[in-house]
C-alpha positions, -999 to 999 in steps of 0.1 A, spaced: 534 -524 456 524 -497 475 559 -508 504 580 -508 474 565 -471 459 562 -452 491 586 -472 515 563 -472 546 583 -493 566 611 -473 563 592 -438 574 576 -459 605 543 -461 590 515 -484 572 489 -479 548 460 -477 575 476 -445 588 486 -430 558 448 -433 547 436 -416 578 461 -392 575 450 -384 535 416 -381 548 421 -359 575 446 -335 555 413 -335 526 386 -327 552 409 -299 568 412 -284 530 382 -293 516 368 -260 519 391 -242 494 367 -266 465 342 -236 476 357 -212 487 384 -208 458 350 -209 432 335 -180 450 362 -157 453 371 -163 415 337 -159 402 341 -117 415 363 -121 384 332 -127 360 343 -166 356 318 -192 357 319 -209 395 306 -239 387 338 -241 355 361 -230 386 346 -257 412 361 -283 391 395 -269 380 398 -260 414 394 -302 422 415 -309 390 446 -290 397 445 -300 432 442 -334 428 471 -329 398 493 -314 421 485 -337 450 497 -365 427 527 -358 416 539 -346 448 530 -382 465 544 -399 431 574 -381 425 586 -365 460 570 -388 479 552 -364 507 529 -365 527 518 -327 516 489 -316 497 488 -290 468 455 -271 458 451 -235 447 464 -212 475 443 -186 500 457 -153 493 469 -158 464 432 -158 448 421 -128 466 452 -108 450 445 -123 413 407 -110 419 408 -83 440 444 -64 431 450 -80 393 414 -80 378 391 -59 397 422 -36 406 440 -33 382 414 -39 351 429 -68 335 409 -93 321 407 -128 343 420 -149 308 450 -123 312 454 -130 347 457 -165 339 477 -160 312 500 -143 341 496 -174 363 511 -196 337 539 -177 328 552 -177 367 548 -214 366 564 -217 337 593 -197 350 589 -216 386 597 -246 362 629 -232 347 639 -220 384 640 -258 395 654 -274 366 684 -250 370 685 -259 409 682 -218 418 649 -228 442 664 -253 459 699 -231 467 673 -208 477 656 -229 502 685 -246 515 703 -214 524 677 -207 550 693 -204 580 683 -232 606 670 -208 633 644 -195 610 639 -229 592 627 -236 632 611 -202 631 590 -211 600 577 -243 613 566 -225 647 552 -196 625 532 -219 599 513 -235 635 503 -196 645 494 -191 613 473 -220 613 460 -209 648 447 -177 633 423 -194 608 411 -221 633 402 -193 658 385 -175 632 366 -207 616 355 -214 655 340 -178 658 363 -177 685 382 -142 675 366 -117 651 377 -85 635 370 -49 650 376 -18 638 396 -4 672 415 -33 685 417 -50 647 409 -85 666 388 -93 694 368 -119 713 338 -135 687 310 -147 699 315 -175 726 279 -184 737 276 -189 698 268 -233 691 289 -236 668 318 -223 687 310 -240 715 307 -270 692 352 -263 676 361 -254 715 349 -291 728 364 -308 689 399 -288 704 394 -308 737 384 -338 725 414 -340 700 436 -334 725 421 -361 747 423 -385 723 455 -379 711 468 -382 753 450 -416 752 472 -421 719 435 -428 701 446 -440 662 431 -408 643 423 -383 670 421 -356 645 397 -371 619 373 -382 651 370 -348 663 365 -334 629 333 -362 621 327 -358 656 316 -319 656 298 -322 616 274 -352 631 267 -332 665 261 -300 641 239 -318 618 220 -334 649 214 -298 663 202 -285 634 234 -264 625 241 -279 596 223 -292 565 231 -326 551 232 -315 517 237 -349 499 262 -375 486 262 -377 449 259 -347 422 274 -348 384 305 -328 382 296 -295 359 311 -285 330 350 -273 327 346 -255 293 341 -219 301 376 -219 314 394 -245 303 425 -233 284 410 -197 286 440 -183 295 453 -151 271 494 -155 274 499 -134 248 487 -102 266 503 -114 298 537 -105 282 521 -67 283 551 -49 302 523 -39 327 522 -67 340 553 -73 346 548 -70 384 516 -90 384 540 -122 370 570 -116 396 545 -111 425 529 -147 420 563 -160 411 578 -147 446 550 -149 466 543 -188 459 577 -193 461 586 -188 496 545 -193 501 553 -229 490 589 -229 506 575 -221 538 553 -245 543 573 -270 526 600 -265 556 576 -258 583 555 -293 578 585 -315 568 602 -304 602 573 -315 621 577 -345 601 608 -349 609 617 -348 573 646 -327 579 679 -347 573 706 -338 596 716 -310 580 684 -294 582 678 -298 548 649 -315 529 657 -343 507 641 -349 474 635 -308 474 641 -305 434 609 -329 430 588 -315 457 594 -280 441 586 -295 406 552 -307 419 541 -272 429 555 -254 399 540 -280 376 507 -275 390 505 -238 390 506 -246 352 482 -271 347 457 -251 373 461 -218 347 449 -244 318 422 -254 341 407 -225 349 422 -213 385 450 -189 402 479 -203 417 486 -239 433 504 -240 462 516 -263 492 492 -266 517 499 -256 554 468 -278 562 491 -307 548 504 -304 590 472 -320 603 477 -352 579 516 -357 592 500 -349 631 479 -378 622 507 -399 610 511 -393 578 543 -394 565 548 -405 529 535 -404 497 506 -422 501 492 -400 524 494 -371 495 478 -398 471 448 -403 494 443 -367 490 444 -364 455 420 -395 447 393 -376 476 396 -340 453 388 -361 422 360 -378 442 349 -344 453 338 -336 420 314 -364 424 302 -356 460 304 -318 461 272 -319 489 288 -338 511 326 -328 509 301 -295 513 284 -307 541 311 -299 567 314 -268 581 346 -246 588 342 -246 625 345 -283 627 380 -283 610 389 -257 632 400 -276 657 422 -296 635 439 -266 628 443 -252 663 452 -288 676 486 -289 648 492 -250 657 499 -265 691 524 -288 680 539 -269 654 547 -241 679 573 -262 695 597 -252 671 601 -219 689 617 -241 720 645 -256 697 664 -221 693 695 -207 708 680 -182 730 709 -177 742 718 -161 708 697 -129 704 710 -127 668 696 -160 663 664 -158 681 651 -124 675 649 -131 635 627 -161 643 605 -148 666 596 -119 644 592 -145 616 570 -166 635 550 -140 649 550 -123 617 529 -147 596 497 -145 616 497 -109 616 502 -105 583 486 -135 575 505 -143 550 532 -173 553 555 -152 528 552 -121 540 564 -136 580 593 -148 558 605 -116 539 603 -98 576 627 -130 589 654 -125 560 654 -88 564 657 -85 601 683 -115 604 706 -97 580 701 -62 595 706 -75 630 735 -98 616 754 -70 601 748 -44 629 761 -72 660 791 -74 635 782 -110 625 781 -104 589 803 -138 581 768 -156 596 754 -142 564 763 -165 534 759 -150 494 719 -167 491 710 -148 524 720 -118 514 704 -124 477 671 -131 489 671 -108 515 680 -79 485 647 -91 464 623 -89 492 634 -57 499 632 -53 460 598 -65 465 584 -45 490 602 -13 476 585 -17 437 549 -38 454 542 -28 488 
């Protein structure tokens, strides 16, 4: 059953390393069933309500994507995204967090109308290949960024904005030897590297006293204080008509980006550089921004942590699937999805950075109009830390360039479309 649903055979896989694959992608993104609660509780909702949506709509979204698109990549309620619906919509801005969600759902449903109409997936397809290549070496930095920072490795500082953490610190010490003992294992062509370096460091950091084994089994609380809270009718306030397009565009190329940047490492690219089966994998993400609103959470996206599952050898469906049953069990053993800690994902994270960043070496550096773009697209994410942000800097500098080298026929009508609404975007928003 499982052959004739996912087609393992025909993506070079089986089911053993689609399973370790699901369980390492979960164990790199379990901490947004925490972390996603905390930061939406600032809002005045219930974090305990949020906990569970937050497992709900990922494990929705998870679903559909394995069952539908069949991809290995996992969906849960996006970094970023959360921080702008508490810190700029409701704490900002004054708007109520049922409003807010109200303006979640109505970007998902219009996410919805985009792909039935085919307008998301011209859009993604008219990505030129350099910075398709671009993204995918991008998404790895970007990843790079939060491992470093899970492993204490780099901190924040007020004069040089980034600097060296704290490296005599044991739990640093602790990610730095998971980095090395990934890659060891993964020379030795060890079957599930990543998840061994990941168990590895949690069982060392309970051992030394780092870490408190917090559990296995807890009820899952209740749902009801935000189930189907969300006020749509307010959301239609003209106010907040900004608040709607900025999820809408953000999670768009959010999602598109790492859409691209995992399914080239994949090698999920056809030959034309295109991804097949987009319209469904596009339908999975919109859908669950929806159903994650209903819940009680801001908005689903693709995960870029989805890369560690297909570095583990995850390519299909099934891998997704594995995901989505863990989130649902996650409501069930919150202590110990809970029980480990960020720094001993981190070298997960840094371990795929490394891999992904070999997308960079495919260019035509011998084509500055080419290679430029991606390199300020790929360098852009990190330090903006924002996937869709690296993006909007690649479209507007590869037109620019483009049409200054007097290469404007490089530029087809979607480039210079989407190029026009980021700068929109960043005119009107910031």
């Amino acid at each position: 059953m499982l052959e004739a649903l996912f087609k393992l055979k025909e993506h070079g896989t089986n089911v053993k390393t689609e399973v370790i694959a699901g369980f390492t992608t979960f164990l790199t993104m379990a901490y947004i069933i925490f972390v996603n609660p905390a930061i939406l509780a600032q809002t005045g909702m219930d974090f305990n309500a949020v906990f569970v949506a937050t497992c709900l709509a990922a494990a929705f979204g998870t679903a559909v994507m394995a069952l539908l698109a069949n991809y290995p990549i996992a969906l849960a309620p996006g970094m970023g995204l959360n921080a702008y619906f508490t810190f700029a919509v409701v704490k900002g801005m004054g708007v109520p967090w049922q409003t807010a969600l109200g303006a979640v759902f109505i970007s998902g449903v219009i996410f919805v109308l985009v792909s039935s109409f085919k307008l998301r997936e011209v859009l993604v397809n008219a990505i030129p290949h350099s910075l398709k290549l671009a993204i995918s070496a991008g998404v790895g930095l970007f990843l790079a960024i939060i491992g470093l920072k899970s492993a204490g490795l780099i901190t924040a500082s007020p004069v040089t904005m980034v600097q060296l953490g704290d490296i005599h610190a044991p739990s640093t010490l602790l990610a730095v030897f998971g980095f090395f003992l990934i890659v060891a294992l993964e020379y030795r062509k060890v079957k599930g590297a990543i998840i061994i370096g990941v168990l590895g460091v949690t069982l060392l950091s309970i051992l030394f006293g780092l870490t408190e084994f917090k559990g296995v089994f807890s009820p899952p609380p209740s749902i009801a204080p935000t189930f189907m809270q969300m006020d749509i009718k307010n959301a239609f306030n003209a106010g907040l008509i900004g608040v709607v397009f900025i999820f809408f565009f953000v999670d768009l190329f959010d999602t598109t980006g790492t859409l691209v940047g995992v399914a080239h490492r994949s090698g999920l690219l056809d030959k034309d550089g295109k991804l097949p089966r987009l319209k469904k994998a596009l339908f999975a993400d919109s859908s669950a921004i929806m159903v994650g609103a209903a819940l009680g959470t801001s908005s689903v996206t693709a995960y870029v942590e989805s890369a560690a599952g297909v570095a583990a050898g995850g390519r299909t469906g099934l891998t997704s699937l594995v995901v989505a049953i863990l989130f649902l069990a996650a409501l069930f053993v919150a202590p110990l999805a809970g029980t480990v800690p960020a720094y001993a994902t981190a070298p997960a994270l840094c371990y795929v950075a490394v891999l992904m960043a070999r997308g960079l070496a495919e260019l035509d550096w011998d084509d500055i109009t080419e290679a430029a773009p991606a390199v300020i697209t790929a360098v852009g994410m990190p330090f903006t830390y924002s996937i869709a942000d690296g993006i909007a800097f690649g479209f507007i500098s590869y037109a620019a360039i483009k049409v200054l080298a007097g290469r404007y026929k490089d530029l087809s009508p979607a480039v210079l479309i989407i190029t026009a609404l980021w700068i929109v975007k960043f005119a009107a928003f910031g």
